[in-house]
N, C-alpha and C positions, 0 to 999 in steps of 0.2 A: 747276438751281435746287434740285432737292430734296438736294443733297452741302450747298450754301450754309445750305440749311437745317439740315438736319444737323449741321453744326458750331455755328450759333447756339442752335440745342435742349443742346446741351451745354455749349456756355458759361453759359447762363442756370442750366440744372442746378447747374454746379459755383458759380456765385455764392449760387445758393439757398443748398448746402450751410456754404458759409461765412457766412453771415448765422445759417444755423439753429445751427452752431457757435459763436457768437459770443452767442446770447442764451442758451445753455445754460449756456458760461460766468461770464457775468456775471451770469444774475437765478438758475440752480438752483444750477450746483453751487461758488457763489463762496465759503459757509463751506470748504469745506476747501484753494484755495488762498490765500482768507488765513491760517488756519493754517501751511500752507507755505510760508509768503512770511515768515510772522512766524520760522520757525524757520530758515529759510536768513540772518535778517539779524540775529538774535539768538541766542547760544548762552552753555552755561555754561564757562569758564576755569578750568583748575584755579592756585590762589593756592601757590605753594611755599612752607612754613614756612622759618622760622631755623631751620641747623641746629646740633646741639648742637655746643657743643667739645671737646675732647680737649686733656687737662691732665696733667703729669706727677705722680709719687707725690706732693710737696710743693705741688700746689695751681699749678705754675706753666702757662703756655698753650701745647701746640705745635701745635695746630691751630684755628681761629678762621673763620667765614663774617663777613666784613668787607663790611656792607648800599651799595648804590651804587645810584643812582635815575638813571631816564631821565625827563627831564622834558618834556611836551609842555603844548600849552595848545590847548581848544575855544574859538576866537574867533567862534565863533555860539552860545554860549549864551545865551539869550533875556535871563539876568541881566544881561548885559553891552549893556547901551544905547550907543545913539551918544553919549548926553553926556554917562555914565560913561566912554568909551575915549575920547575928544577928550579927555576932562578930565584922567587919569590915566596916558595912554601914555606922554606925557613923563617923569614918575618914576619909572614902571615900566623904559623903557629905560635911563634914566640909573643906577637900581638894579643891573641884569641886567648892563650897562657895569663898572662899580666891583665888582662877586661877583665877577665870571668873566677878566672881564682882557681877553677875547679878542674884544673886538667894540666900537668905537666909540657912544655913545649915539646920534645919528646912524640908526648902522650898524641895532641894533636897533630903532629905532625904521620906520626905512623895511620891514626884515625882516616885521614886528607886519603894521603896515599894509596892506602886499599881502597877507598871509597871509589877513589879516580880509575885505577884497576880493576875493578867488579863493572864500572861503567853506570854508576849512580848517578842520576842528575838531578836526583830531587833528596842529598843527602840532610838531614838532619844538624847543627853544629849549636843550637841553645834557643831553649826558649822562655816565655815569661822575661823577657829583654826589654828595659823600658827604653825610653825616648835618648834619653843621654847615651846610652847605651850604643843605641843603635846609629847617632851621629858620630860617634868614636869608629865604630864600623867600617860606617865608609867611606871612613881615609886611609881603611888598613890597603897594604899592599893586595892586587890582583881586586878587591871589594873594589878600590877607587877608580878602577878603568871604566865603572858608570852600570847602567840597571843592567843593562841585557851582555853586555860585552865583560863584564867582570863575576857573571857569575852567580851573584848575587840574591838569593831568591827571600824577600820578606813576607809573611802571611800576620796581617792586620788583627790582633786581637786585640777585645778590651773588657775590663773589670769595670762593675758600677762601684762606686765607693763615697762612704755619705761621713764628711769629716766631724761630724758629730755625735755619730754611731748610733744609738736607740734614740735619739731626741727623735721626739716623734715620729718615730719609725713606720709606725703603720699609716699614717695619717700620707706621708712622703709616697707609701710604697714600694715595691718592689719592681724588676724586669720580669715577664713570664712568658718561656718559652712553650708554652704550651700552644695549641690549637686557638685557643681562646684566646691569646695574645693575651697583652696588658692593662687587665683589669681592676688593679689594684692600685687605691688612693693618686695620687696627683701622679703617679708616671702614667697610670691608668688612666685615670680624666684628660688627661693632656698630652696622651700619645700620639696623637696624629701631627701635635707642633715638634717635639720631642724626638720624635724618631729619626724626621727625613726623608730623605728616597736615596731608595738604595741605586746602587751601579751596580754595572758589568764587567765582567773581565773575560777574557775568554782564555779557556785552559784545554792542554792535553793530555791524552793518557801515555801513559807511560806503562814499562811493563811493574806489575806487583800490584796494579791497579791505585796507581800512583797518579795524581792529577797534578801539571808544572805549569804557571801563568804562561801563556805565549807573549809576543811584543803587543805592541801599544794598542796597533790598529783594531779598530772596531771595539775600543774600551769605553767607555761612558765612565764619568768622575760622578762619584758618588756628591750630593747634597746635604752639611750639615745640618743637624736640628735645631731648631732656635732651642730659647732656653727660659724656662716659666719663672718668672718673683711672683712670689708667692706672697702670701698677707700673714704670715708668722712671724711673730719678734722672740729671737732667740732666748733674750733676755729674760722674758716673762714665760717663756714655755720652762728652762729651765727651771724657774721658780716653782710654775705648777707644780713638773716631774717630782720635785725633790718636797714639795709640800705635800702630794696624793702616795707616793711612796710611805712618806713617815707614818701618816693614819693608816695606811692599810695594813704597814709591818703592824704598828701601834694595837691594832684591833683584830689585827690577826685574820682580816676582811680576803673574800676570795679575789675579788676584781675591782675595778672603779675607772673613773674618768672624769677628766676637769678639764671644762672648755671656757674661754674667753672671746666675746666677742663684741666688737664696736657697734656702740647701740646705731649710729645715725648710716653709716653704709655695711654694717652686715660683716665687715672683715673679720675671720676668726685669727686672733691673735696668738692662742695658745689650744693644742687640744693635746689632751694626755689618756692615755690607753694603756693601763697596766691591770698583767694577769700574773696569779702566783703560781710558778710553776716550778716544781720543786723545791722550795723555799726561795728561790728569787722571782721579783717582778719587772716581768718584761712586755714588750708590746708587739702581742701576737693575733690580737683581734681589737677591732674600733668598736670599741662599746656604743660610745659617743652618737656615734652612727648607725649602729647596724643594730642595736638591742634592742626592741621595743617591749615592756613591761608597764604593770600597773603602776600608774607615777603615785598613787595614794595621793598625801594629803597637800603637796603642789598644786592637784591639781581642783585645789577647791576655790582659788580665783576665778578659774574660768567658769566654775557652778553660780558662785556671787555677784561676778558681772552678766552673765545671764540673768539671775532674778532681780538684779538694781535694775538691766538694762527694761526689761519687762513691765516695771513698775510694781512688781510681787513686795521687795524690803526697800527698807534707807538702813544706813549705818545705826540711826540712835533707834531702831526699833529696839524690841526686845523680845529674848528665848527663852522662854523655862526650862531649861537642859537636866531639871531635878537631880537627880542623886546621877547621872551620867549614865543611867541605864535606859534606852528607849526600845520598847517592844513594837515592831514592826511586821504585823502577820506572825508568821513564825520566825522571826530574824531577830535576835536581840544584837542591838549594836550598842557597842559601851565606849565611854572617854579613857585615857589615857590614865585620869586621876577617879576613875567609880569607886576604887578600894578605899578614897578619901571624902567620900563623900560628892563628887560632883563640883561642879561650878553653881548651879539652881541657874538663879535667871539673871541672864546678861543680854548685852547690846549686840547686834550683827555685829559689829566692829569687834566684839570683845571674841566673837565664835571665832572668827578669822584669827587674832591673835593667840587666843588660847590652843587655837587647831581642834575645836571640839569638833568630833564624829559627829554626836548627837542632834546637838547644834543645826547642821551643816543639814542632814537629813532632814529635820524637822520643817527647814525654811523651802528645801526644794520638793519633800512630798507636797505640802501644804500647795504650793503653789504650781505643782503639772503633774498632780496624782490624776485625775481627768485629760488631762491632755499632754502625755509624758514625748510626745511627738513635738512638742513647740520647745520645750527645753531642748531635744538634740538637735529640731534644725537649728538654734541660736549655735549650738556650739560650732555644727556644720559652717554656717555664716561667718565663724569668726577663722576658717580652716584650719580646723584642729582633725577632720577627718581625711586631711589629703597630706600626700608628700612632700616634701620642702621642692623636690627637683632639683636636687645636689648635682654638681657635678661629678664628685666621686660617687663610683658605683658602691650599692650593698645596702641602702636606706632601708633601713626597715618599715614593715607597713604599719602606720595608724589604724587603729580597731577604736568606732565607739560605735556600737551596736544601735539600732533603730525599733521604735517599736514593733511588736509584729515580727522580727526576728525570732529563730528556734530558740535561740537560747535567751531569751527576753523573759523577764518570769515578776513576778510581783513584786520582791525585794530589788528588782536591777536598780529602778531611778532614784531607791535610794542609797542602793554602794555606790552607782556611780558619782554621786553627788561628793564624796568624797574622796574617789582615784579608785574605784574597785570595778572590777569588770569590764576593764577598756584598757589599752594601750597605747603608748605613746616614747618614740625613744628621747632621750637625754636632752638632743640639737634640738627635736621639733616642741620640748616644752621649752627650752630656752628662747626657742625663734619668737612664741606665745609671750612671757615675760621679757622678751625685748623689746616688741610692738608698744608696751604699754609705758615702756622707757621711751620708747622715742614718736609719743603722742599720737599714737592708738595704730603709727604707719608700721603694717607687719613688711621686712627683706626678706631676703632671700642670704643663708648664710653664704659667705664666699670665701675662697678658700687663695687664688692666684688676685695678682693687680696687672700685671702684664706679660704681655708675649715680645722676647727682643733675639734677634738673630743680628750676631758680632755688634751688639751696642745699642742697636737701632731699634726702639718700638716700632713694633708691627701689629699691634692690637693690644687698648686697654681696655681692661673690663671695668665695667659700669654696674653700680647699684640698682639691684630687678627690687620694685615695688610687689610684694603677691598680694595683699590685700591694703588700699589705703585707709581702712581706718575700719578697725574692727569693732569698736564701739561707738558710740556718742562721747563728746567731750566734758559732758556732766558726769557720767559713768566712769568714765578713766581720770578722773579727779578724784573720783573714793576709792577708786582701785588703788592707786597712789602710797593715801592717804591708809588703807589697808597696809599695806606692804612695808609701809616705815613703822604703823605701828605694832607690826611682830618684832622688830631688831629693838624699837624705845620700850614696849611695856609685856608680849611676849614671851613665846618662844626660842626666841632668839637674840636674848638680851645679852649673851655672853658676849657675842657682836659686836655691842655696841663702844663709841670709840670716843675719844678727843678731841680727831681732828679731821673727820670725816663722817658722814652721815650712809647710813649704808639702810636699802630695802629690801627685803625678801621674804621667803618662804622657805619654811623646815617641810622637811618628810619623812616619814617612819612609816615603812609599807614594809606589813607581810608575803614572803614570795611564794608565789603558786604555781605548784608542779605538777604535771599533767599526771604523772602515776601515782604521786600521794597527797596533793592536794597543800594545804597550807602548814602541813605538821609530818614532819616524818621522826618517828621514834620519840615522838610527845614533845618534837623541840619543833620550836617557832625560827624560821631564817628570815630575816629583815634587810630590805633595803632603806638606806640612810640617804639621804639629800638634801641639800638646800641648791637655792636658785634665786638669783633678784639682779640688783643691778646698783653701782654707784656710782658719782655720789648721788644722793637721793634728789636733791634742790636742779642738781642740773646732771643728768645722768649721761655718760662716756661710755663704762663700757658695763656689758652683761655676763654673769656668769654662772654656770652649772655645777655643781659637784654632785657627783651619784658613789657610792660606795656600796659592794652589793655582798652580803652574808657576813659583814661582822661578826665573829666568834666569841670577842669577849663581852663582856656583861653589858659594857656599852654600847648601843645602837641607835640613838635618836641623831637624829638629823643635825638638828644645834651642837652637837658633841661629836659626832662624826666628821659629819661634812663639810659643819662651817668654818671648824678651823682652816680648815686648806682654803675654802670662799675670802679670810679674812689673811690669810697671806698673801694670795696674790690680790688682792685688793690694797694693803698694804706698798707690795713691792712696785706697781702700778701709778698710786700716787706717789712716792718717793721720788720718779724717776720722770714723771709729770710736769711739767712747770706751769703748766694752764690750768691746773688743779690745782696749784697751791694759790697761799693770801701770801700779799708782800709781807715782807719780813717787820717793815717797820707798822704796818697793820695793828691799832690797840687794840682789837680782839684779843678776848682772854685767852686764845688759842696758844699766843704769844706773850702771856702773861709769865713772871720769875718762878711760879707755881707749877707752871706746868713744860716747865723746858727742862729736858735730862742732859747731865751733864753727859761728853762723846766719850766712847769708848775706843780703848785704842791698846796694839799688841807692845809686846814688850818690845826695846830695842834701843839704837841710841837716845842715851837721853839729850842731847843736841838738837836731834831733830822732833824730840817730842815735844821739848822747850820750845821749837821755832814756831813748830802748831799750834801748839796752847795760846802760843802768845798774839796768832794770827786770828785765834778765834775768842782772844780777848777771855781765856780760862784761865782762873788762877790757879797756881800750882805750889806745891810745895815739896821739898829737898832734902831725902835723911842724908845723902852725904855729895858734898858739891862735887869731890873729884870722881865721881863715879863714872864710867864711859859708857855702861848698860845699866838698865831698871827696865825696871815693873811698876808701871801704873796702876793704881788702885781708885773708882773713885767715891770719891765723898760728899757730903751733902752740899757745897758750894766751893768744892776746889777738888783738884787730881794731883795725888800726894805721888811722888816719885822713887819708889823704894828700889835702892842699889842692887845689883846681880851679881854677887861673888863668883870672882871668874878668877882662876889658880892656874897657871902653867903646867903642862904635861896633863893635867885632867881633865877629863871630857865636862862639858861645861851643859848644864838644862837649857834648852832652849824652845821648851815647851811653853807654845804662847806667843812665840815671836811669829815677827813674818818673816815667810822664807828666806827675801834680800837678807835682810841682818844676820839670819840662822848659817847662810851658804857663807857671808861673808867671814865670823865669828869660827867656823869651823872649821873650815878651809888654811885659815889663817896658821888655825894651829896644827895644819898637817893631814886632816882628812878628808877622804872624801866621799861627796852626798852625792844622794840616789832622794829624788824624790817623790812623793808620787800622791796627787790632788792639787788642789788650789788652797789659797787662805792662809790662817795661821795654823803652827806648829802643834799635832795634837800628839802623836809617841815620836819618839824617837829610838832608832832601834840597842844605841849603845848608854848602857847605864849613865846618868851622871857620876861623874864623881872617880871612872873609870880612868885607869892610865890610859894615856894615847900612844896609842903603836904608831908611827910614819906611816900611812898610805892606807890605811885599815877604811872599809865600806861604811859610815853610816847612815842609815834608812829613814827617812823622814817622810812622815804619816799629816796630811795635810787634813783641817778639818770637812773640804770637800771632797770626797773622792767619790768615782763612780762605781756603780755598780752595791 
């Protein structure tokens, strides 16, 4: 009896216990967890601003947060009576039926119903709902009785979206919700203008672990982000894209990038980043930026204006480059042409234009094989061994080795003399070859011109000097002088032009890869560049092309690279007007010799006559009644040959511009889908074909993307 006891003595114990727990609870220490109760079911939400945009130099948009709401509705709000929602549900479905498309009246209305019955307040009714959308909303029935009294519940999202799609994609950047926030290209550089400050909202819980905005009080309004113009011209990026794309399909090339930038404040005008990634090229990393590699034979100005600056050559010395093979220790280094014998002996001037290795070696052992420390610190001096200090993150590091380094070895001073054993990326030799464009002042590349929140400049940015004058002004007059003459009698003579003077430098560098070195499976990969700047007499802007592993036979630099350097150099001055010579100018630029007659698509011959005749072109007429032609032109006139167009059949209109082709087609009954810019390159329905009333056809425009 007394164990029986014993365990009843302890049960009454432990119920004591919890009784004496239970009024402690509830009558002492019940302020603090209502407190806790109140903050485990109420907390504050941070509200994300709009962020700013990102606009090109002329004001136009490439990157935009484009607002999309998630719509839910509290069907227990007290506002909302039983003989408000009987009364109202019917319009309101029928409403939300005719918005959305997606859900019979019916449908919604049963949806509503149970929702209201389960005792939902934080229901669900669409989302990804844009702006118009959601002003349609709330004026539906029960929606329009206002924020908190109708029910109503909207959750703020938004998309980034860039109306030009890969134009410069990586250069733009992205949003990244990582840890590390937004590090990438200009939403990255210029997050902290861009983003905002966010707000507060204060929400509760609900049961299903459901959070519903509470009222207003104690809200904070969020702060939009201003919105960055940038120094990109649509115009001429395009151009790059579509000129570095060609060479790289062309040659079959793994990657590359072409940048544009104004020689006198640094604004990059154009930067292009394309990688080939499963047979298309897209921009998934900024070479431009972030590669740093052996720039090879680029970077033999900056060896030359170290040994003019020194007093080591002059231009008219001269090289015995013999048969193009020089034995250095154990290093043989050979020219481009050894298989033909060599160059023998020529001018510094001629080393530079020819691009001779040998050359190149011979002038910089001779003059800092004793003291190979005085040649790195010039180049140091001129900062070719530091960072530009971009604002976009990822700049690759500069490597030019110093004497007395491990890997410093007896051959270094003289690869490096002509781009071997040292690195540098794309932007920071360009920044180098811009300096010399714009009299010897090294910028700072730039990428934004202003910071403006709803109109208003709030910050312009201003051209950063990094070094004022990286040579002497005797020395940067043969530099010059160097650089035009690889486009007049070098390397680069393909370049040369009519009506513009263009300087630069080619490059053809072998790529070195840490596991196999400069050959893997007895093949050589080559990167391709040119670099310089025009026009040469008075230089605007500067520009880079790098092309990296050309596959086909072709690799040199003049045949690579420059073509793309010589298109957008081209599309550039076209569009220029402080770059051209007046029209009535006698320069033989605008001599009868050298003026082509315009070309132009097919289409009314009405309005071709009204051109020609505005541009003072003579023309000529196989048949006067003809309403469409085909220009053709000829050596001093544009002969206008008729377009046989037959009723009921589908009519060629390969060559026309679009206007004429939709108007021409249309007319006769069908209808166009088009898709690019420009003139008419396929069409999807034969000519010649019977025309069905109403039938699709597809028209293939000579620009299209991708």
């Amino acid at each position: 009896m007394w164990r029986v006891g014993l365990v009843y003595l302890a049960v009454a114990l432990f119920a004591l216990l919890v009784l004496v727990k239970i009024v402690y609870l509830q009558f002492i220490d019940d302020d603090r967890w209502k407190e806790q109760s109140a903050t485990t079911r109420v907390k504050n939400v941070k509200i994300q601003p709009h962020r700013g945009d990102i606009y090109s130099d002329d004001m136009r948009l490439l990157a935009s947060s484009v607002p999309y709401y998630e719509i839910r509705m509290d069907l227990l709000t007290p506002t909302i009576t039983n003989s408000i929602f009987a009364n109202k549900i019917d319009s309101l479905a029928l409403c939300l039926s005719r918005l959305f498309k997606d859900r019979s009246k019916g449908e919604y209305k049963e949806c509503l119903v149970n929702a209201r019955k389960q005792g939902n307040r934080y229901y669900m009714i669409k989302d990804d709902v844009d702006f118009s959308q959601l002003k349609k909303l709330r004026t539906f029935p029960i929606f329009n009785r206002g924020r908190y009294t109708g029910g109503l519940i909207v959750v703020d999202e938004s998309l980034r979206q860039r109306p030009h799609r890969d134009l410069a994609a990586r250069t733009i950047g992205y949003i990244s919700k990582s840890d590390a926030g937004n590090v990438v290209g200009i939403e990255g550089a210029y997050n902290s203008y861009l983003g905002g400050v966010e707000g507060i909202m204060r929400m509760q819980k609900l049961s299903g672990n459901i959070w519903m905005p509470l009222d207003e009080s104690g809200e904070i309004e969020p702060q939009d982000g201003s919105s960055v113009v940038t120094t990109i011209n649509i115009d001429i990026q395009e151009v790059a894209e579509r000129a570095l794309k060609r060479q790289l399909s062309l040659n079959r090339a793994h990657h590359g990038c072409a940048v544009l930038m104004e020689v006198k404040t640094g604004e990059i005008k154009a930067i292009v980043n394309l990688t080939d990634t499963l047979g298309t090229y897209v921009e998934d990393y900024n070479y431009a930026v972030g590669e740093s590699t052996e720039p090879g034979s680029t970077f033999k100005l900056a060896s030359l204006i170290t040994a003019m600056e020194d007093g080591y050559v002059d231009l008219e010395d001269t090289v015995n480059t013999g048969n193009g093979v020089f034995q250095y220790y154990d290093f043989t280094i050979k020219d481009d042409n050894f298989d033909k014998g060599g160059c023998g002996t020529i001018t510094v001037k001629q080393v530079f234009e020819y691009s001779s290795n040998v050359g190149m070696a011979m002038i910089i052992t001779k003059a800092y094989k004793k003291s190979p420390h005085s040649f790195v610190d010039r180049l140091y001096s001129m900062n070719l061994n530091k960072q530009l200090g971009l604002d976009i993150k990822g700049e690759g590091e500069p490597y030019i080795k110093y004497p007395g380094a491990k890997t410093w070895s007896g051959v270094t001073l003289a690869t490096m003399s002509y781009g071997y054993e040292l690195r540098l990326t794309p932007l920071q030799i360009l920044c180098f070859y811009n300096a010399i464009a714009n009299d010897g002042k090294m910028v700072r590349p730039r990428f934004a011109k202003e910071i403006r929140n709803h109109g208003k400049i709030e910050k312009t940015f201003v051209t950063e000097v990094i070094n004022p004058s990286i040579c002497s002004k005797s020395t940067l007059k043969k530099a010059r002088i160097l650089l035009e003459g690889v486009v007049e009698e070098g390397t680069a003579k393909n370049l040369k032009n009519n009506y513009m003077k263009i300087a630069g430098k080619t490059g053809t560098t072998q790529i070195y890869n840490s596991h196999y070195g400069y050959k893997m499976n007895s093949k050589v990969s080559y990167q391709a560049s040119f670099v310089g700047y025009f026009p040469a007499d008075e230089p605007k802007y500067s520009c880079i092309v790098v092309i990296n592993s050309p596959s086909s036979d072709v690799y040199h630099g003049n045949r690579v690279a420059g073509p793309v350097f010589l298109e957008i150099a081209d599309k550039v001055f076209a569009t220029s007007l402080d770059m051209q010579k007046p029209i009535n100018s006698s320069d033989w630029f605008f001599s009868d010799k050298n003026v082509e007659l315009p070309y132009s698509k097919s289409g009314s011959m009405d309005d071709l006559k009204t051109a020609l005749k505005k541009l003072d072109v003579k023309e000529k007429v196989d048949d006067r009644n003809a309403e469409w032609v085909t220009p053709e032109r000829k050596d001093d006139f544009v002969e206008l040959k008729s377009k046989k167009i037959t009723n009921n059949l589908v009519p060629n209109v390969v060559s026309m511009g679009l206007k004429d082709a939709i108007y021409l087609l249309e007319n006769m009954g069908l209808r166009v889908k088009a898709v690019g810019r420009g003139s008419v390159r396929n069409q999807s329905i034969t000519p010649g074909t019977r025309i069905k009333k109403g039938d699709i056809i597809r028209l293939e425009l000579s620009y299209t993307e991708g």
